[in-house]
LUMDO-933313 format. One record per residue: residue number from 1; residue in three letters; x, y, z of N, C-alpha, C in turn. Coordinates in steps of 0.2 Angstrom, whole numbers, plus 5000, padded with zeros to 4 digits. Layout:
BEGIN
+-----+------+------+------+------+------+------+------+------+------+------+
|  nr | rest |   nx |   ny |   nz |  cax |  cay |  caz |   cx |   cy |   cz |
+-----+------+------+------+------+------+------+------+------+------+------+
| NUM |  ALA |    X |    Y |    Z |    X |    Y |    Z |    X |    Y |    Z |
...
+-----+------+------+------+------+------+------+------+------+------+------+
//
This chain:
BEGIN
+-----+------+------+------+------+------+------+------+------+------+------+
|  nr | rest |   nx |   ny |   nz |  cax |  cay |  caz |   cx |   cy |   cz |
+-----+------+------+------+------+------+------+------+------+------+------+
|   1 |  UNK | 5156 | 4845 | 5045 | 5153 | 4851 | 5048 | 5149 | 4856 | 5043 |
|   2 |  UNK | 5154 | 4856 | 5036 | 5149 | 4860 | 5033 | 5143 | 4858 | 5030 |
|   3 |  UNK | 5141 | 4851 | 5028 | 5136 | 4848 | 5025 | 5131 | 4850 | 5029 |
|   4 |  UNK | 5132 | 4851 | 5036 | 5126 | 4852 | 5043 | 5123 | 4859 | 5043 |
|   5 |  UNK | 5125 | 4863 | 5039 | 5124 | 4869 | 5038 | 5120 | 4871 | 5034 |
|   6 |  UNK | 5120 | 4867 | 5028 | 5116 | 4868 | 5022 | 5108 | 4866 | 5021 |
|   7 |  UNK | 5108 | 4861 | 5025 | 5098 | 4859 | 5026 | 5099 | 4864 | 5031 |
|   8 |  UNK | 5103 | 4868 | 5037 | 5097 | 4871 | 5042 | 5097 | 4880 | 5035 |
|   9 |  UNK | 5100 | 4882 | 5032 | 5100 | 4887 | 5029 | 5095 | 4886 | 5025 |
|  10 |  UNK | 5095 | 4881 | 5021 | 5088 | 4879 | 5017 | 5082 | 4879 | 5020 |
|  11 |  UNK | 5082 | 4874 | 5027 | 5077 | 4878 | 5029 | 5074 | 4884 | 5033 |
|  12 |  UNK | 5079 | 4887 | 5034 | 5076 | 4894 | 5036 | 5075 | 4899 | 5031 |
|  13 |  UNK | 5078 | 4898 | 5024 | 5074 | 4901 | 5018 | 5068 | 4899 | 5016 |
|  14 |  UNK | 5067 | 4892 | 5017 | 5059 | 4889 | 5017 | 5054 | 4895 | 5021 |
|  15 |  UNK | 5056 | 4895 | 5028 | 5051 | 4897 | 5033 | 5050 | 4905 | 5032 |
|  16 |  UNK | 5054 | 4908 | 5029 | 5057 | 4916 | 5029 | 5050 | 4917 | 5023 |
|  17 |  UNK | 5052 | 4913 | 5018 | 5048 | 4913 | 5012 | 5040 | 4912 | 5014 |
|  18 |  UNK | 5039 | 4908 | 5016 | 5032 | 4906 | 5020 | 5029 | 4912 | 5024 |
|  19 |  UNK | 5034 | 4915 | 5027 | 5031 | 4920 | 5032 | 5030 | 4924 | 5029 |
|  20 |  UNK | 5034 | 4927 | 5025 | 5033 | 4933 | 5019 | 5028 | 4933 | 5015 |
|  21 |  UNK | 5026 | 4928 | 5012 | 5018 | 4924 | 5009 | 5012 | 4926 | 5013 |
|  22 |  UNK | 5015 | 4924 | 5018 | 5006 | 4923 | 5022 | 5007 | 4930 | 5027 |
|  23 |  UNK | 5009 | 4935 | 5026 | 5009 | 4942 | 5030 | 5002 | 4944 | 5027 |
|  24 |  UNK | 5001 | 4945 | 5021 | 4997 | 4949 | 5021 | 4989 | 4945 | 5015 |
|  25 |  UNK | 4986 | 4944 | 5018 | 4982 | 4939 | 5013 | 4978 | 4943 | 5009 |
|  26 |  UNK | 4976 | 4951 | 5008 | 4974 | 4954 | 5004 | 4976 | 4954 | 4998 |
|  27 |  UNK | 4983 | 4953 | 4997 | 4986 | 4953 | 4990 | 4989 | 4961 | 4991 |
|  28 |  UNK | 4991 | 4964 | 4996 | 4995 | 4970 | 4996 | 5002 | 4971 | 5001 |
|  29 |  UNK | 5005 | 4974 | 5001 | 5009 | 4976 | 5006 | 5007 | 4978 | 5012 |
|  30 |  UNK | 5011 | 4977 | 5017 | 5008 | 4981 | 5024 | 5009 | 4987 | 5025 |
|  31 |  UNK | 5015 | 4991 | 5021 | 5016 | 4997 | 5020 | 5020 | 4998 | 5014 |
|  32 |  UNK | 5018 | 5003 | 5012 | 5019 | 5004 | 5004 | 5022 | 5012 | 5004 |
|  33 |  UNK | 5024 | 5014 | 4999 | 5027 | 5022 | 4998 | 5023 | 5025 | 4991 |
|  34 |  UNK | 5022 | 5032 | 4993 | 5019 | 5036 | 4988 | 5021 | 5040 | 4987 |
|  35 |  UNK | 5023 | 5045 | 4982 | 5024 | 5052 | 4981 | 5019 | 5056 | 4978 |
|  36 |  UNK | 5016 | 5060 | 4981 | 5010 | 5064 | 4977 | 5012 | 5070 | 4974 |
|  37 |  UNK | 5014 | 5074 | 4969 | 5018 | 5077 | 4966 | 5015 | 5085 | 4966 |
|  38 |  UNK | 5007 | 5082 | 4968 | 5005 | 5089 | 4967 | 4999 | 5088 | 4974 |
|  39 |  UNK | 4997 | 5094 | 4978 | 4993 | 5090 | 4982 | 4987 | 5087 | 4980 |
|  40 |  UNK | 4984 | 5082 | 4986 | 4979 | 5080 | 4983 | 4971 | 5076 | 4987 |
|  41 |  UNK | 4968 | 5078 | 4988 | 4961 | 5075 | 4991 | 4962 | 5068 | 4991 |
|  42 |  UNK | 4962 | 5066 | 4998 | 4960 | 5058 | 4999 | 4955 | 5058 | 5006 |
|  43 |  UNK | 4947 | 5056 | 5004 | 4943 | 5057 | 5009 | 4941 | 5063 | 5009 |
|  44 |  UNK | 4940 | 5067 | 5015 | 4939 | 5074 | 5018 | 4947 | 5079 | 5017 |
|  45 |  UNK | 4953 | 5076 | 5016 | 4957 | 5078 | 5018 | 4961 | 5081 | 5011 |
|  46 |  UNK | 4963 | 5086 | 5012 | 4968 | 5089 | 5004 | 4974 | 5090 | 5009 |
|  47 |  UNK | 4981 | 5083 | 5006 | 4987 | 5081 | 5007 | 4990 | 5087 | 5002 |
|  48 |  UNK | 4994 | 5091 | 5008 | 5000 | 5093 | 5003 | 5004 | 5087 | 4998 |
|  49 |  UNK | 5007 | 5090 | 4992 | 5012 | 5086 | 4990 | 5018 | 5084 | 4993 |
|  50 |  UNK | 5020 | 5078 | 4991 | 5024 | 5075 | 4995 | 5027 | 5068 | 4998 |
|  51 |  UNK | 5029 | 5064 | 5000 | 5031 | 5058 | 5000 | 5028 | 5054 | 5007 |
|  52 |  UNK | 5024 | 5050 | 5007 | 5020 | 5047 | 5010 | 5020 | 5040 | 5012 |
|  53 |  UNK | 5018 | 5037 | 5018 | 5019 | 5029 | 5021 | 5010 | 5029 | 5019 |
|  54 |  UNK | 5009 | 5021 | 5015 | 5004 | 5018 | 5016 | 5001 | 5014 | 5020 |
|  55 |  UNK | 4998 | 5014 | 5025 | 4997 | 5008 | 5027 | 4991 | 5005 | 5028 |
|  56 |  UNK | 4989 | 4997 | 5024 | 4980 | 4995 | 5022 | 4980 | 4993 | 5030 |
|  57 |  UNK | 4976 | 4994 | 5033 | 4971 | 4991 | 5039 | 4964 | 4989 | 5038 |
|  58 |  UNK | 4963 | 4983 | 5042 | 4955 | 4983 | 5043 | 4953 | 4984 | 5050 |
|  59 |  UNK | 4946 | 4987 | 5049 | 4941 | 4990 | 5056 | 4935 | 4985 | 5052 |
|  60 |  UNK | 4934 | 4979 | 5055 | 4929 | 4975 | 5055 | 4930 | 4975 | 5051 |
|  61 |  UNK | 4927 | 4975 | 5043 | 4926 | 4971 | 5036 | 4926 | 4976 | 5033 |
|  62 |  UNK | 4928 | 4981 | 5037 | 4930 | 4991 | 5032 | 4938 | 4989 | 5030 |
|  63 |  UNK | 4939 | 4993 | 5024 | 4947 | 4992 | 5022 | 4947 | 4999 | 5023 |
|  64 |  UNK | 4953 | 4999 | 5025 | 4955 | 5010 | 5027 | 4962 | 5009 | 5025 |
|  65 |  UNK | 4963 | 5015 | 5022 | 4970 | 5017 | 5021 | 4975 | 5023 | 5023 |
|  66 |  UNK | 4979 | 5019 | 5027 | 4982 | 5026 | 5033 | 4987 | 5029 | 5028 |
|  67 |  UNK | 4988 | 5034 | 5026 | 4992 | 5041 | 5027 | 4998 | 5044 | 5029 |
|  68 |  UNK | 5003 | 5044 | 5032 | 5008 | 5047 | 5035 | 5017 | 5049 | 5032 |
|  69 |  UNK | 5014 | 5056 | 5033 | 5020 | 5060 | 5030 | 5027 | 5056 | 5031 |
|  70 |  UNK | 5031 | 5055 | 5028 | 5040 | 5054 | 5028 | 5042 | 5057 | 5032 |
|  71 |  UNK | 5041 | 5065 | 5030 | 5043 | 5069 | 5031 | 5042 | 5071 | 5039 |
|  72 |  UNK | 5037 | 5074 | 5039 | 5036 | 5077 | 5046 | 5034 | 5071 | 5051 |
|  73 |  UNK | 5032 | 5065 | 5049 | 5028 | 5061 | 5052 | 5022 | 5063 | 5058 |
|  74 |  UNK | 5021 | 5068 | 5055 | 5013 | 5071 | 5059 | 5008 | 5072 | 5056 |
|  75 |  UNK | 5007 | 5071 | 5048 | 5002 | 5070 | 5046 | 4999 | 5064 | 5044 |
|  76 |  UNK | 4995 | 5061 | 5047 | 4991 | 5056 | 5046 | 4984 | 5056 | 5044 |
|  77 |  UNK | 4982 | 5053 | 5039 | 4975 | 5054 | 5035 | 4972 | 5046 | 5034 |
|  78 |  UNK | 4967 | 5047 | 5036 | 4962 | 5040 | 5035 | 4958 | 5041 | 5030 |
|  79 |  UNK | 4958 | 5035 | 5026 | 4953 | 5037 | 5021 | 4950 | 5029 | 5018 |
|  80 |  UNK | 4945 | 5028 | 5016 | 4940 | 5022 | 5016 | 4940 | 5020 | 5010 |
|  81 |  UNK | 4943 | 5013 | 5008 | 4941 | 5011 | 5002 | 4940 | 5004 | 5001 |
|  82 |  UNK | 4939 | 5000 | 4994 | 4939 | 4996 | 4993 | 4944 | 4991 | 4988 |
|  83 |  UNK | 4945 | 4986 | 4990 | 4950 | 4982 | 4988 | 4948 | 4978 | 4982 |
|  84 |  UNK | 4950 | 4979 | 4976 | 4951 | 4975 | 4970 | 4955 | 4970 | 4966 |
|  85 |  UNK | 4953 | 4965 | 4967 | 4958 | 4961 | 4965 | 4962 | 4961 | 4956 |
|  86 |  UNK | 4967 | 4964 | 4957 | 4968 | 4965 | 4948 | 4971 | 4954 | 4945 |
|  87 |  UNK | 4971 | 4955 | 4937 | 4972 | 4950 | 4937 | 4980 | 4945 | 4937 |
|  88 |  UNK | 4983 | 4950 | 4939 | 4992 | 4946 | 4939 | 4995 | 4953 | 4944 |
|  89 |  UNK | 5002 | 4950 | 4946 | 5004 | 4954 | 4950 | 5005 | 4963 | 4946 |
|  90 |  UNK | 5004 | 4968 | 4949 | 5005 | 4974 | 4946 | 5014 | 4974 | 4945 |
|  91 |  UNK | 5012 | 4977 | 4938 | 5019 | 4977 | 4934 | 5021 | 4987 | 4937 |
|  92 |  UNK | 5019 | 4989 | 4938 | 5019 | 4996 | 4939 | 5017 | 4999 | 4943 |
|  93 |  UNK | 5019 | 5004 | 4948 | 5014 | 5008 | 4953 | 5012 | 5015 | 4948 |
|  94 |  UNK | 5005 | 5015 | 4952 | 4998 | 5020 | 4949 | 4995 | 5024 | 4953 |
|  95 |  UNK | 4997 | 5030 | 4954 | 4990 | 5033 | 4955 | 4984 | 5038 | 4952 |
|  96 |  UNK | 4978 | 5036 | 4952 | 4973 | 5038 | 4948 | 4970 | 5041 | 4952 |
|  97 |  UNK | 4968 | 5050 | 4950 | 4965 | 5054 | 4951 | 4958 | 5058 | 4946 |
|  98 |  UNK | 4956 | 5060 | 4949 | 4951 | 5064 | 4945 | 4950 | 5072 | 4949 |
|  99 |  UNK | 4948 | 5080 | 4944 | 4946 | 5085 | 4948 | 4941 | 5086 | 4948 |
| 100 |  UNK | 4940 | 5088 | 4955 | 4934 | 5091 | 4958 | 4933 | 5098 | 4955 |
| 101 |  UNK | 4927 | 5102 | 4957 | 4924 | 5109 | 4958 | 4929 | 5113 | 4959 |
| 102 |  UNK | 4932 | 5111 | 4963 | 4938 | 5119 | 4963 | 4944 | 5116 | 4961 |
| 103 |  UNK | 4944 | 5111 | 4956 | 4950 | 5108 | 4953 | 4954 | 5106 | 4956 |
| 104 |  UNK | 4953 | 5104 | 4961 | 4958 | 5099 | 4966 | 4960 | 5091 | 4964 |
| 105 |  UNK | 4964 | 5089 | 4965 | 4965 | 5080 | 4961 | 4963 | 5079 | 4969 |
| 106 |  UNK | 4957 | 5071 | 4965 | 4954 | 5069 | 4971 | 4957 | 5061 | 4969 |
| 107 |  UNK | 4960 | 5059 | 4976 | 4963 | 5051 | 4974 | 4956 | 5048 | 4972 |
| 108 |  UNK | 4956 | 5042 | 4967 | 4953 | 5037 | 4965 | 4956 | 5030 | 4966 |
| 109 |  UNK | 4962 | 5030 | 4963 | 4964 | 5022 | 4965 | 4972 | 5023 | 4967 |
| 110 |  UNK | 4973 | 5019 | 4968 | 4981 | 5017 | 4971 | 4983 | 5012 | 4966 |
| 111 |  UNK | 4988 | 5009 | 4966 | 4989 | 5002 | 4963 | 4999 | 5003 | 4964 |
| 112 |  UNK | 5001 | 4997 | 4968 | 5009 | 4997 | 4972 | 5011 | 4990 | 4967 |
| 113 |  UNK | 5017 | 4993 | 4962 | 5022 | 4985 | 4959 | 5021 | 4982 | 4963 |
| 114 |  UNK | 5020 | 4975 | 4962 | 5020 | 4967 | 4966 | 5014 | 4965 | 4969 |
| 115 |  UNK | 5010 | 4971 | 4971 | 5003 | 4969 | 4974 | 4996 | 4966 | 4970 |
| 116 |  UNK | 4993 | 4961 | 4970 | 4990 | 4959 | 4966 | 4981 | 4962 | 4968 |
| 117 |  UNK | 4982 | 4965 | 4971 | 4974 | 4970 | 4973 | 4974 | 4979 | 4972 |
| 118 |  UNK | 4971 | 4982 | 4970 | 4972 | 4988 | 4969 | 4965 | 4992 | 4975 |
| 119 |  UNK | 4969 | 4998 | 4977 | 4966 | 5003 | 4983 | 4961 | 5006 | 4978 |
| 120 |  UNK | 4955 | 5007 | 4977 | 4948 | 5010 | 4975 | 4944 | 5013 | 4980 |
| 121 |  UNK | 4946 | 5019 | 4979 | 4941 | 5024 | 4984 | 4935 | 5026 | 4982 |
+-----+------+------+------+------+------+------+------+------+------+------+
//
């Protein structure tokens, strides 16, 4: 009885692994977590700081990355970027900013441990 256990357990880690593989062909997570420490411009939008869900979508051949607070879960922000494939998985999450005119940090990239494409806005 026990031997009949171990191929079907083998293969449902087979299949579990296969289906974790092939969720997202971009090379990113479906949803991802951010903390932004200080507030920050993404697109039109100045995000207060604070701890945030990611999540990459496509609209036709546009890559968009949605927005939504932890915390309150009512703020939502779109914002449009482009996917860059980095050369190995990221060993570390990044985010890269630059300021604007009235000294505001404006996001530039994203990059999530394990994902092998980074967010460029």
């Amino acid at each position: 009885m026990r031997s009949s256990k171990i191929p079907v357990i083998f293969l449902a880690l087979i299949v579990v692994v296969g289906v974790a593989s092939a969720e997202n062909k971009l090379g990113t997570r479906d949803v991802s977590h951010v903390t932004f420490v200080a507030p920050i411009r993404v697109g039109d939008t100045l995000l207060p700081a604070g701890d945030y869900l990611m999540r990459p979508i496509m609209e036709g051949e546009n890559h968009i990355m949605v927005f939504e607070s932890v915390k309150t879960k009512t703020v939502e922000v779109k914002a449009h970027c482009k996917l860059v494939p980095l050369t190995e998985k990221a060993t570390q999450s990044s985010t890269i900013y630059n300021l604007n005119a009235a000294n505001e940090r404006v996001l530039q990239e994203l990059v999530f441990r394990g994902d092998t494409a980074k967010h460029f806005v």
